[in-house]
C-alpha positions as CSV (number, residue, x, y, z in Angstrom):
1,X,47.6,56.1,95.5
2,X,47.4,53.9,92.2
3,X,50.5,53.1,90.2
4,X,50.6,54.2,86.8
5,X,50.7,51.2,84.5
6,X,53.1,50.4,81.5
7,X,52.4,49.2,78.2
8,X,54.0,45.7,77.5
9,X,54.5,43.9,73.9
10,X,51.4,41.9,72.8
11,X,52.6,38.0,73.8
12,X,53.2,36.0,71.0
13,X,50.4,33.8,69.2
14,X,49.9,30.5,69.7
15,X,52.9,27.9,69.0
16,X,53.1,26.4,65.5
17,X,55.9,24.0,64.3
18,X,54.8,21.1,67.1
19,X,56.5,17.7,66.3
20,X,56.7,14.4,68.4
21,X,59.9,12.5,68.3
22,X,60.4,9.9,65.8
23,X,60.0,5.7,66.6
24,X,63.2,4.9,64.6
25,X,66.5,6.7,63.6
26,X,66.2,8.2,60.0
27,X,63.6,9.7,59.6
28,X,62.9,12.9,57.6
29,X,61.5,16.0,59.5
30,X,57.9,16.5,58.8
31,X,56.0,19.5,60.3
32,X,53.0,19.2,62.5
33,X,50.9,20.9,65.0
34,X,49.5,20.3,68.2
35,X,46.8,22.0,70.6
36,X,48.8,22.2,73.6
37,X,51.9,22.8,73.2
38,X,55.3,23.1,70.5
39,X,58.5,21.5,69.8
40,X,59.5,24.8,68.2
41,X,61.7,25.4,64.9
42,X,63.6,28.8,64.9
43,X,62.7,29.1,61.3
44,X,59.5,29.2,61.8
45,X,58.6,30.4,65.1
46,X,58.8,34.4,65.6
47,X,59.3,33.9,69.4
48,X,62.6,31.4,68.7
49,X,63.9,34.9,66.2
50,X,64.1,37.0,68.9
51,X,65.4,34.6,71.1
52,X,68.0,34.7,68.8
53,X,68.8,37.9,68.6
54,X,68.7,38.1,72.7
55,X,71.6,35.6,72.1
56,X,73.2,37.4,69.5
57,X,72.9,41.2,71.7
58,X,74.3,39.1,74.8
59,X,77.8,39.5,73.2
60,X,77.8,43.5,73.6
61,X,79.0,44.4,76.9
62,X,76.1,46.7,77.0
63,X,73.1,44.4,76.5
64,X,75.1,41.9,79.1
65,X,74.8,44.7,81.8
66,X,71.2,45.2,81.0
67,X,70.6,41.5,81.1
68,X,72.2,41.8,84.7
69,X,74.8,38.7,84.1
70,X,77.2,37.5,81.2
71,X,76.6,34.3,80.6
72,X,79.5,31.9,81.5
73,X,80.8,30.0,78.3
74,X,81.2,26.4,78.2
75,X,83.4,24.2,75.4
76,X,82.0,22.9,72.3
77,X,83.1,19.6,72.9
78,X,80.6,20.0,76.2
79,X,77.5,21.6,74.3
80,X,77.4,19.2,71.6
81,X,74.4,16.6,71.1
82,X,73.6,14.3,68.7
83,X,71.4,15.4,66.2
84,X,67.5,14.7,67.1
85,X,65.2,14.0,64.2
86,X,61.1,14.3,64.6
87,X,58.3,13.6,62.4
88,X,55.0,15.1,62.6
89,X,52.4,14.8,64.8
90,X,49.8,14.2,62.3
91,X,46.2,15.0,63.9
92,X,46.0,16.9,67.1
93,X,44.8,15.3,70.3
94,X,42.5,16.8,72.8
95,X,43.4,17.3,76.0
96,X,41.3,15.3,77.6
97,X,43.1,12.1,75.8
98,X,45.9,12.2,76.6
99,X,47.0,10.4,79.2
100,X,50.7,9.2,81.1
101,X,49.8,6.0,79.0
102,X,49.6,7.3,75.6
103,X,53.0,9.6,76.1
104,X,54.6,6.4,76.5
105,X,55.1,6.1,80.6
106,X,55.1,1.9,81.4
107,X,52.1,0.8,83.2
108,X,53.5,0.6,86.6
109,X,54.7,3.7,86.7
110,X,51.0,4.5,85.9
111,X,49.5,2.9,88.2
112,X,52.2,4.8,91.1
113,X,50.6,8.2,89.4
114,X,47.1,6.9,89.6
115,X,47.7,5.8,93.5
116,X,48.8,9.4,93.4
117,X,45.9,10.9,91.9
118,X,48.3,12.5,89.2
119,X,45.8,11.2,86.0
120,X,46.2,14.1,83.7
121,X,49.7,15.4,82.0
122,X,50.2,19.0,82.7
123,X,51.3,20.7,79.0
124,X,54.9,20.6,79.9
125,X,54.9,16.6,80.6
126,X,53.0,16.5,77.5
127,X,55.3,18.0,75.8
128,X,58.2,16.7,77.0
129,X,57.7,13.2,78.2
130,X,57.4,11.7,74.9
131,X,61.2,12.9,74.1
132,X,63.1,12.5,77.8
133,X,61.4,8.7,77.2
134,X,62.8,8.2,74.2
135,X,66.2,9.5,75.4
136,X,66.2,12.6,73.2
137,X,67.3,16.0,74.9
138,X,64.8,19.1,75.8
139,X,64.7,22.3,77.5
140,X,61.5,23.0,78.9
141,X,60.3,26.7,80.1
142,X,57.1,26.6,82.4
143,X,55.8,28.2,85.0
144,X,56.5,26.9,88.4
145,X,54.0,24.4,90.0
146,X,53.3,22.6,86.4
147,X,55.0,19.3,87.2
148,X,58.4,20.2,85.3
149,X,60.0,18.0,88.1
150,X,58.1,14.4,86.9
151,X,59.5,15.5,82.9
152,X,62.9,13.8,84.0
153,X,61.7,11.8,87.0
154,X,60.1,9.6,84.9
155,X,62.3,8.7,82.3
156,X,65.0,8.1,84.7
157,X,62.5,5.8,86.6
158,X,61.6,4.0,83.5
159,X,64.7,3.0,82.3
160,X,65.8,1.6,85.8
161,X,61.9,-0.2,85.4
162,X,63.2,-1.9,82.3
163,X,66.1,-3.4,83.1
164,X,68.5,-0.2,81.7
165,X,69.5,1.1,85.1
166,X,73.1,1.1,86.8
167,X,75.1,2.7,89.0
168,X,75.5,6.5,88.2
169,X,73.5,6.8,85.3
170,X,72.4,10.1,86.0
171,X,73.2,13.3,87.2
172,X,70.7,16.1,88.2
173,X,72.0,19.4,89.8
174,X,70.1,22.0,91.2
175,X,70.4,25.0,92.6
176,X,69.8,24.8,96.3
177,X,69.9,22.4,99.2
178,X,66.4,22.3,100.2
179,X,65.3,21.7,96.9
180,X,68.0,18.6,96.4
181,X,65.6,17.3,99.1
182,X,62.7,17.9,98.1
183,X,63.5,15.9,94.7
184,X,65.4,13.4,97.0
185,X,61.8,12.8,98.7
186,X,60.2,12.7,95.1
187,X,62.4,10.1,93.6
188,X,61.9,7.8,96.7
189,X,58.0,8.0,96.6
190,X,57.9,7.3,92.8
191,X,61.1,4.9,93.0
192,X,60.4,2.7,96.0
193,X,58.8,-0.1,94.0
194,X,62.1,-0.2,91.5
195,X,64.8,-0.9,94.5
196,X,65.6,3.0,93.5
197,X,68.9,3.4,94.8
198,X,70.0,7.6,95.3
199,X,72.5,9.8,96.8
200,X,72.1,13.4,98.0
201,X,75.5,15.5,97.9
202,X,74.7,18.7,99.1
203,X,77.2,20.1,101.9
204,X,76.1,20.9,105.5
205,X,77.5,17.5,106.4
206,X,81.2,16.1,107.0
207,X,82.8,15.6,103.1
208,X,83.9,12.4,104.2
209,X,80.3,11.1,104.8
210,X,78.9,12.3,101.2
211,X,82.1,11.2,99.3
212,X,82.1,7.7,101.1
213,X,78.0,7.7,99.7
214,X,79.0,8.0,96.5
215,X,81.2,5.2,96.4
216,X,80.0,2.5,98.8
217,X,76.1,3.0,98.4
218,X,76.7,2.7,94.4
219,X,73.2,5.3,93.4
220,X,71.5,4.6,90.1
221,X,71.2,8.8,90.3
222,X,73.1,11.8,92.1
223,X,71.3,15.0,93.1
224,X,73.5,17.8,94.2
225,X,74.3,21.0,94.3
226,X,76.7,21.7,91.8
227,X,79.4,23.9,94.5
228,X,79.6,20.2,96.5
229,X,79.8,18.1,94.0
230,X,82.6,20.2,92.2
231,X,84.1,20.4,95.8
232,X,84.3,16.2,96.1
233,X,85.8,16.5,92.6
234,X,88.5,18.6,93.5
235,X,89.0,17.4,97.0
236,X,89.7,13.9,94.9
237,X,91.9,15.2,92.4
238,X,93.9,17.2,95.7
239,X,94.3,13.4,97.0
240,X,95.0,11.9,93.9
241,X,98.0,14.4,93.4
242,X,99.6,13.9,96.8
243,X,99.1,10.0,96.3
244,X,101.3,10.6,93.1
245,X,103.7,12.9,94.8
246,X,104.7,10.2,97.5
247,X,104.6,7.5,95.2
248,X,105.8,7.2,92.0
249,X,103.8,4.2,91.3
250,X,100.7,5.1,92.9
251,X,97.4,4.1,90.8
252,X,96.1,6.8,88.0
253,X,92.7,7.7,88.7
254,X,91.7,9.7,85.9
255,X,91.2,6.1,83.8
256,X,94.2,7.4,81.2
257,X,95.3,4.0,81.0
258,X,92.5,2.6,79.1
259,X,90.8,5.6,77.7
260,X,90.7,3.8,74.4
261,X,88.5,0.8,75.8
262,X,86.5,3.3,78.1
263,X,85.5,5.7,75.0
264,X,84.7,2.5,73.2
265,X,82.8,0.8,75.6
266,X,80.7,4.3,76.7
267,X,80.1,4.7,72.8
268,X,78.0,1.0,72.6
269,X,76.3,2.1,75.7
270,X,75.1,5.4,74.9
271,X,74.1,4.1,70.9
272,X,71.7,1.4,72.4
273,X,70.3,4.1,74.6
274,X,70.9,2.6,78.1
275,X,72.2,-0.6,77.8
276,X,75.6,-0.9,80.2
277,X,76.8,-4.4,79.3
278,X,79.8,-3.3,78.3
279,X,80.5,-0.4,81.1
280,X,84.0,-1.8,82.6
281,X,83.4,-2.9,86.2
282,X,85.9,-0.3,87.1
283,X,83.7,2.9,86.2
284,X,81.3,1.7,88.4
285,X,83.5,1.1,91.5
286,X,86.3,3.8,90.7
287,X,86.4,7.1,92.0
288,X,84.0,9.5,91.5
289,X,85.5,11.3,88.7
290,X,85.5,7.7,86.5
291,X,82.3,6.6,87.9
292,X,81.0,9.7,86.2
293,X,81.8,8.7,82.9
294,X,79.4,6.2,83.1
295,X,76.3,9.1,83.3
296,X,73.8,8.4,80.7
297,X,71.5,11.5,81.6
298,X,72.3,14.9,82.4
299,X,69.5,17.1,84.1
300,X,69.7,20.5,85.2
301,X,66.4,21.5,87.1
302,X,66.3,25.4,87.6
303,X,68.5,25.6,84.9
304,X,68.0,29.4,84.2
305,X,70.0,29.6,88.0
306,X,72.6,27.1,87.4
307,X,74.1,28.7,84.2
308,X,74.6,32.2,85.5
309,X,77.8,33.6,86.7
310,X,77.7,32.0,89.9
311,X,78.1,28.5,89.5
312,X,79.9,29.2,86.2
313,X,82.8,27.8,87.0
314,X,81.6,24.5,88.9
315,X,79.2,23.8,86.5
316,X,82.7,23.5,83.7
317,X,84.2,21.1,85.8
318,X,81.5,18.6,86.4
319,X,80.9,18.9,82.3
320,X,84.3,18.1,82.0
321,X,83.9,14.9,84.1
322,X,81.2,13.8,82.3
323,X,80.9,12.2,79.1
324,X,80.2,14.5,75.8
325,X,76.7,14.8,74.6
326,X,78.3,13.8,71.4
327,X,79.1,10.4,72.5
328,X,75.2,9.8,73.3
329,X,74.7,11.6,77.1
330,X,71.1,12.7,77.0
331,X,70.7,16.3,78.4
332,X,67.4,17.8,79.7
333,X,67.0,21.4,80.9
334,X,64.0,22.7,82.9
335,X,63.1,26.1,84.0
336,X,60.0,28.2,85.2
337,X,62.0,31.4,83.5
338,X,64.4,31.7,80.4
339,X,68.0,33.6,81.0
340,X,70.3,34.9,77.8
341,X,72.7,32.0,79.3
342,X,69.9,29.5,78.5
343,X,68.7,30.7,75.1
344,X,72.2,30.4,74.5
345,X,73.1,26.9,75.4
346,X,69.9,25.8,73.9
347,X,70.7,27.7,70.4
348,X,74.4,25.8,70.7
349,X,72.5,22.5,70.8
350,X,70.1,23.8,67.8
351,X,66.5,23.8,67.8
352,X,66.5,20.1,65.8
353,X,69.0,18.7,68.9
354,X,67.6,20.1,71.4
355,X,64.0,21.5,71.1
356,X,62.7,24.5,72.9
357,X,60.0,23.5,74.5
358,X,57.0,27.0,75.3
359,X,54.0,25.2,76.4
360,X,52.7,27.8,78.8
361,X,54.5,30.1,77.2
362,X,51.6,33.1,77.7
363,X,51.7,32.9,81.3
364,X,54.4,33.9,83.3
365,X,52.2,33.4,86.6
366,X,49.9,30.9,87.7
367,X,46.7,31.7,86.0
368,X,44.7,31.5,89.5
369,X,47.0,34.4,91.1
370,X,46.3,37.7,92.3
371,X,48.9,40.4,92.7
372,X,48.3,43.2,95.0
373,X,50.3,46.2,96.6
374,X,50.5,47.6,99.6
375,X,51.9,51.4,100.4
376,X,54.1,50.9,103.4
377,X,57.1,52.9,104.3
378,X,60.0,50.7,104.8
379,X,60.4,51.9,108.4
380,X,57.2,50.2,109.3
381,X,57.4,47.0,107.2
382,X,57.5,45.0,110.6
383,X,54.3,47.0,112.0
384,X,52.6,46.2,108.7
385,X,53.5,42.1,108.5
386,X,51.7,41.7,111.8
387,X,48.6,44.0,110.9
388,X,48.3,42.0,108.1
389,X,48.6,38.4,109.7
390,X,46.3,39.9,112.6
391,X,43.3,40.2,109.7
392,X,41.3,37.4,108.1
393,X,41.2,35.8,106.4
394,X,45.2,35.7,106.4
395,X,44.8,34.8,110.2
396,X,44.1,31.5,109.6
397,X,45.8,31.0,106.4
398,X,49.3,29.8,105.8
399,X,51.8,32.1,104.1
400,X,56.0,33.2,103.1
401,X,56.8,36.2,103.9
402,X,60.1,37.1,101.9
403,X,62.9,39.2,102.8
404,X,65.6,40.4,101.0
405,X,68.4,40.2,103.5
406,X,69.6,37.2,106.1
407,X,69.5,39.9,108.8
408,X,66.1,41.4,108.0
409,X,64.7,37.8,107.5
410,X,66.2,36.8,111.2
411,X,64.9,40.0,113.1
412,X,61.5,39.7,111.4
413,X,61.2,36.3,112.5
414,X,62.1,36.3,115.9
415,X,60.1,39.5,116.4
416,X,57.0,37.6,115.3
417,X,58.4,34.7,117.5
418,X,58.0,37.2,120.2
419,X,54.7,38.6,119.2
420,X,53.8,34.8,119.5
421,X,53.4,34.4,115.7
422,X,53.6,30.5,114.7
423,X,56.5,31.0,112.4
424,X,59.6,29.8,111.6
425,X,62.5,31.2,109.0
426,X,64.8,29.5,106.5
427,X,68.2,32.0,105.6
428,X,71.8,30.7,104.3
429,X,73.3,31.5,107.8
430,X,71.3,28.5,109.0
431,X,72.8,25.7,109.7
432,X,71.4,22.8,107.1
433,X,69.7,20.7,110.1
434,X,68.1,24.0,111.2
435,X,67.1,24.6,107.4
436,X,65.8,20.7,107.4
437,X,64.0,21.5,110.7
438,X,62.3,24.4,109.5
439,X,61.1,23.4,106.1
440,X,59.9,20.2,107.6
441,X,57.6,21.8,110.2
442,X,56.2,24.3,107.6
443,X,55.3,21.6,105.3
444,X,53.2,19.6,108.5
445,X,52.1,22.7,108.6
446,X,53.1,22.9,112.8
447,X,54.3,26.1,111.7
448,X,51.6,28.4,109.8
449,X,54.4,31.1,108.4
450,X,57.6,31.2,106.7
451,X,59.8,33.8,106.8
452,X,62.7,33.5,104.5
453,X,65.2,34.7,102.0
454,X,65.1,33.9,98.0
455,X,66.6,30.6,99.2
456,X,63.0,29.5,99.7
457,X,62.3,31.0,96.5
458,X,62.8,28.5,93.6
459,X,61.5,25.3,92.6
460,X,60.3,24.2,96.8
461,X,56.6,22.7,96.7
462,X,55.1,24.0,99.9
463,X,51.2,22.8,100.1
464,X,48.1,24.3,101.2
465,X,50.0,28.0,100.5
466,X,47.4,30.4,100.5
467,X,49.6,33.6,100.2
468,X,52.9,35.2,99.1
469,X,54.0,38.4,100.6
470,X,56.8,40.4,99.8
471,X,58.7,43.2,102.3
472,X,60.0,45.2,99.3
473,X,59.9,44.4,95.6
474,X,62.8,42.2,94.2
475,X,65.0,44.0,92.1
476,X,65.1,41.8,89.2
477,X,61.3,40.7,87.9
478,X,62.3,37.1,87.7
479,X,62.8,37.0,91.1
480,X,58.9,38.0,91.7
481,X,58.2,35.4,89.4
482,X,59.8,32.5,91.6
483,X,58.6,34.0,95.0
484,X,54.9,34.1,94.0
485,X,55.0,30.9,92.4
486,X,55.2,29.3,95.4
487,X,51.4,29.7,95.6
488,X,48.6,29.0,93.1
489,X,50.1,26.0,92.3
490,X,48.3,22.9,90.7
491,X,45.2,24.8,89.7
492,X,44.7,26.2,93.6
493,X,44.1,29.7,94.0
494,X,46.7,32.0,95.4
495,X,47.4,35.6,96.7
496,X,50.6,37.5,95.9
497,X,51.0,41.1,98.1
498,X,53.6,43.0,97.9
499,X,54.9,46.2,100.2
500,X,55.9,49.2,98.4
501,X,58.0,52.4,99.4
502,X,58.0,55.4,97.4
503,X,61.4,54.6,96.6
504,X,59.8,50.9,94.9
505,X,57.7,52.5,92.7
506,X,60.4,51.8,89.6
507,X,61.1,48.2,90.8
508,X,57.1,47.5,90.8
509,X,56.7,48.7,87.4
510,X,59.7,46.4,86.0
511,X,57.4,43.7,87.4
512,X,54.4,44.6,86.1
513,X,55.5,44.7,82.4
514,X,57.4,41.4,82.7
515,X,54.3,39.9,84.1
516,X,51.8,41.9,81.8
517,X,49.4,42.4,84.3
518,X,48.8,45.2,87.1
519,X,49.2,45.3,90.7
520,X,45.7,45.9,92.4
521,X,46.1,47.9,95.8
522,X,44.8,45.1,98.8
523,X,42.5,46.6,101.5
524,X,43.2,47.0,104.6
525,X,41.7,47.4,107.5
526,X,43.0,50.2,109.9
527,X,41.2,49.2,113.5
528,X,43.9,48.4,116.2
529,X,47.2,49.3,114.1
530,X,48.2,52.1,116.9
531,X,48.1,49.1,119.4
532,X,50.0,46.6,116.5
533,X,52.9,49.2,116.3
534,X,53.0,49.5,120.1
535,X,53.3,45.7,120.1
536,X,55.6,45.2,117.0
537,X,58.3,48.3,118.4
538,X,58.9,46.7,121.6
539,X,59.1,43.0,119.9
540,X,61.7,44.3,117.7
541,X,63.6,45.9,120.5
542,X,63.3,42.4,122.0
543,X,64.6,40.3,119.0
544,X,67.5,43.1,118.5
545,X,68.9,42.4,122.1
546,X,68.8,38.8,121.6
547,X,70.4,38.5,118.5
548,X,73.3,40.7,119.4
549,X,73.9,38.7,122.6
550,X,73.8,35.4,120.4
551,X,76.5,36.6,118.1
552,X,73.9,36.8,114.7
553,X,74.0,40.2,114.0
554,X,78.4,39.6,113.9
555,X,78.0,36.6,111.8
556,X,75.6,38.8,109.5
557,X,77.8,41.7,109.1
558,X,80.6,39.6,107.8
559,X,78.1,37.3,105.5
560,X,76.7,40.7,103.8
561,X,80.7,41.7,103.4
562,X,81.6,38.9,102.2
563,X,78.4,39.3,99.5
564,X,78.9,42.9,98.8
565,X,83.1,42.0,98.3
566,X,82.2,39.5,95.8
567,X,79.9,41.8,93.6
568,X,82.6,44.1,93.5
569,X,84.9,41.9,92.6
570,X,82.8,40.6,90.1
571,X,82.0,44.3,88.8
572,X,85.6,44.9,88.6
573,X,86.4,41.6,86.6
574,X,83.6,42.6,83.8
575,X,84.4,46.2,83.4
576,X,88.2,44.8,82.5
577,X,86.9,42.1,79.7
């Protein structure tokens, strides 16, 4: 049974308006173009108009439903950057020339890349590089697996390389644990030669530990999450109160006493772009919430997730710990998808502050991807995994299989753990050693498959993926975006299948006009699937029995309560505003 196909709007043409960011302050801004890429102007760029108008719909509460999520608002005060001014590029470059080198990366960061065998920018690091090294702001939207990590790795590394680093001089928050990691493990591989000192701040350890991190190990950066961080923050300021409560002359940690000399001091720093002579001694050895005043460099990687609803409010009070872009704190955004809430902090900035940067702008997917469907009534979803993994060339291939529940991602991975399928699973009811565990022997690829919720869905680099597969569509197309972009990454070739119920048909076309391309159906083969649902009923039976004797399927039920109480409450809140 094919499924019918739905026009989508032509994509835009190429990117006009590209600029590279000026040598020396003053400069007038003088248009350009380039091969590869854009630092786009709203005024002349169709795609940045009706980026605007998303913005400007995003205010009806009508367009917000459709969108899915109102976007949180932040202050001014917080948004505000100081103003970036570009001059042309002149001639275009090829490809081909362009080179870590000529962006402006110092040579021994060049030679870690070539030890790497990293010798060619992606678009995005073209794009980008040449303005997070020069301490200029961005927000960069491009599809995963194009390198967006190294666009603020580098210039973080650099300035540390010259002489420019110090303790907290930057912040970058992402959305999930794993991937805190993962960039954790990035920094210390490009970093090691530079006495690279960071701190992860993630939860799933005692508060104690991470908050003791911060302040003893002194970290040139932070990665967190930004619900742990926030939490530190809070858990200081609960301290800090009862301090003041007992003692009438206990110490003031919010640095009130010499806010004059602090704003001054910050000021000079942030207008020589890095410099921290004058930082006083006590922001760097303070509590956290005055040791973040000293941030030069604000990144937020995934940052389409990180300015939804849902980390709304944690996301205000770091902002409001750190220094104001207007007093010189560079900000870089990064994305593989763009959000109304993006657009809109972005059009705050303004296009001359912070550019929008579309190098890839065409492709939603990896261009080496294949989407296929599968018709497979949800009942027998299980059944169909195993048939699946049982044919080649997927038997000897390594893939995710994604889930759309914790309960359906446990039972499907312990039935295949019964079935004696080399798997493992990665859910938020894990504990974050489990979650460590599991990741860990999926990238040493001792495990084959992952089975996992859209924790594993953003931003993770998992190598030598040949496949994606997903039980059900996602209900927002987005979501498909991040799962299958886990494969195909770095020029490889990737598959992409997803099952599909009657009842999926809607959800499949949503995806296929935000991707602009058709679902194919993928053969396959029926020998031996009486035997595999034999085999897959009684495993299931199996992995039922043992995780209602081990207390999951309790701890489940009240997780997926918990969930469904907070949409409603959330519901409930929006209707009333």
């Amino acid at each position: 049974m094919a499924l019918s196909r739905r026009h989508r709007p032509q994509a835009s043409t190429t990117a006009k308006g590209a600029a590279r960011p000026s040598k020396s302050e003053g400069k007038r801004v003088k248009k350009g173009s380039s091969a590869d890429c854009g630092v786009h102007s709203g005024a002349s760029n169709p795609l940045i108009e009706v980026q605007r108008d998303a913005c400007t719909k995003q205010t009806s509460k009508d367009d917000v439903g459709a969108a899915g999520e109102e976007p949180p608002h932040y202050q001014q005060e917080q948004l505000e950057a100081p103003q970036l001014e570009t001059e042309g590029a002149g001639s275009t470059q090829e490809t081909q020339d362009v080179t870590f080198s000529s962006l402006g990366v110092c040579p021994s960061l060049c030679s870690v890349l070539q030890h790497l065998s990293l010798l060619e920018p992606t678009p995005v690091q073209r794009c980008s590089l040449p303005l997070g090294l020069s301490g200029h702001d961005f927000c960069a939207i491009a599809p995963t697996g194009t390198g967006k990590t190294l666009c603020y790795l580098l210039p973080v590394l650099q300035r540390i390389q010259r002489g420019m680093g110090h303790t907290f001089m930057s912040v970058v928050l992402l959305p999930a644990r794993e991937l805190v990691s993962q960039v954790g493990e990035q920094f210390g591989v490009y970093g090691q030669h530079l006495g690279l000192r960071w701190v992860e701040v993630t939860g799933g350890r005692d508060m104690m530990v991470e908050a003791e991190a911060l302040q003893q190990q002194a970290p040139h950066v932070v990665l967190a999450t930004p619900g742990r961080l926030a939490d530190l923050l809070q858990r200081e300021r609960g301290l800090a109160a009862a301090e003041a409560e007992a003692s009438p002359t206990a110490p003031d940690i919010s640095g009130s006493e010499n806010e004059e000399e602090t704003s001054e001091n910050i000021s000079s720093r942030n207008s020589r772009n890095g410099h921290t002579a004058d930082v006083p001694p006590r922001l760097l050895r303070g509590p956290i919430h005055d040791r973040l005043q000293a941030v030069d460099c604000l990144v937020l990687d995934e940052a389409d997730r990180l300015l939804s609803e849902e980390f709304g409010p944690d996301l205000r009070l770091l902002l409001s710990s750190l220094p104001a872009s207007s007093a010189g704190r560079q900000t870089l955004l990064l994305s593989a998808s763009s959000s109304p809430a993006l657009l809109q902090l972005q059009q705050q900035f303004g296009d001359s502050r912070m550019p929008l940067l579309l190098p890839e702008k065409a492709a939603r997917c990896p261009p080496l991807l294949q989407h296929r469907y599968i018709f497979v009534p949800a009942a027998m979803r299980g059944v169909y995994v195993l048939h699946l993994l049982q044919q080649e060339p997927f038997a000897s291939q390594r893939g995710i299989i994604f889930s759309g529940s914790v309960r359906k991602t446990q039972q499907l991975a312990t039935a295949l753990q019964q079935l004696e399928v080399d798997c493992v699973c990665i859910h938020s009811l894990l504990q974050q050693r489990q979650r460590v565990a599991a990741l860990r022997a999926f990238r040493s690829e001792h495990k084959r498959i992952l089975v996992a919720t859209d924790v594993a869905a953003r931003g993770l680099d998992l190598p030598n993926l040949d496949f994606v597969v997903n039980l059900q569509p996602p209900k927002e197309p987005e979501t498909y975006i991040h799962r299958v972009g886990r494969t195909a990454r770095a020029g490889r070739k990737g598959l992409a299948i997803t099952f599909v119920d009657p009842a999926d048909v809607a959800a499949v076309h949503r995806v296929e006009s935000y991707i602009g391309r058709r679902l194919e159906e993928q053969p396959l083969a029926p020998l031996g699937l009486a035997r595999v649902v034999r085999d897959v009923l009684s495993a299931e039976v199996k992995a039922a029995e043992k995780l209602r004797a081990n207390g999951f399927n309790q701890k489940a039920e009240i997780y997926e309560t918990a969930q469904k109480e907070y949409r409603r409450l959330r519901k409930e809140r929006r209707s009333r505003e």
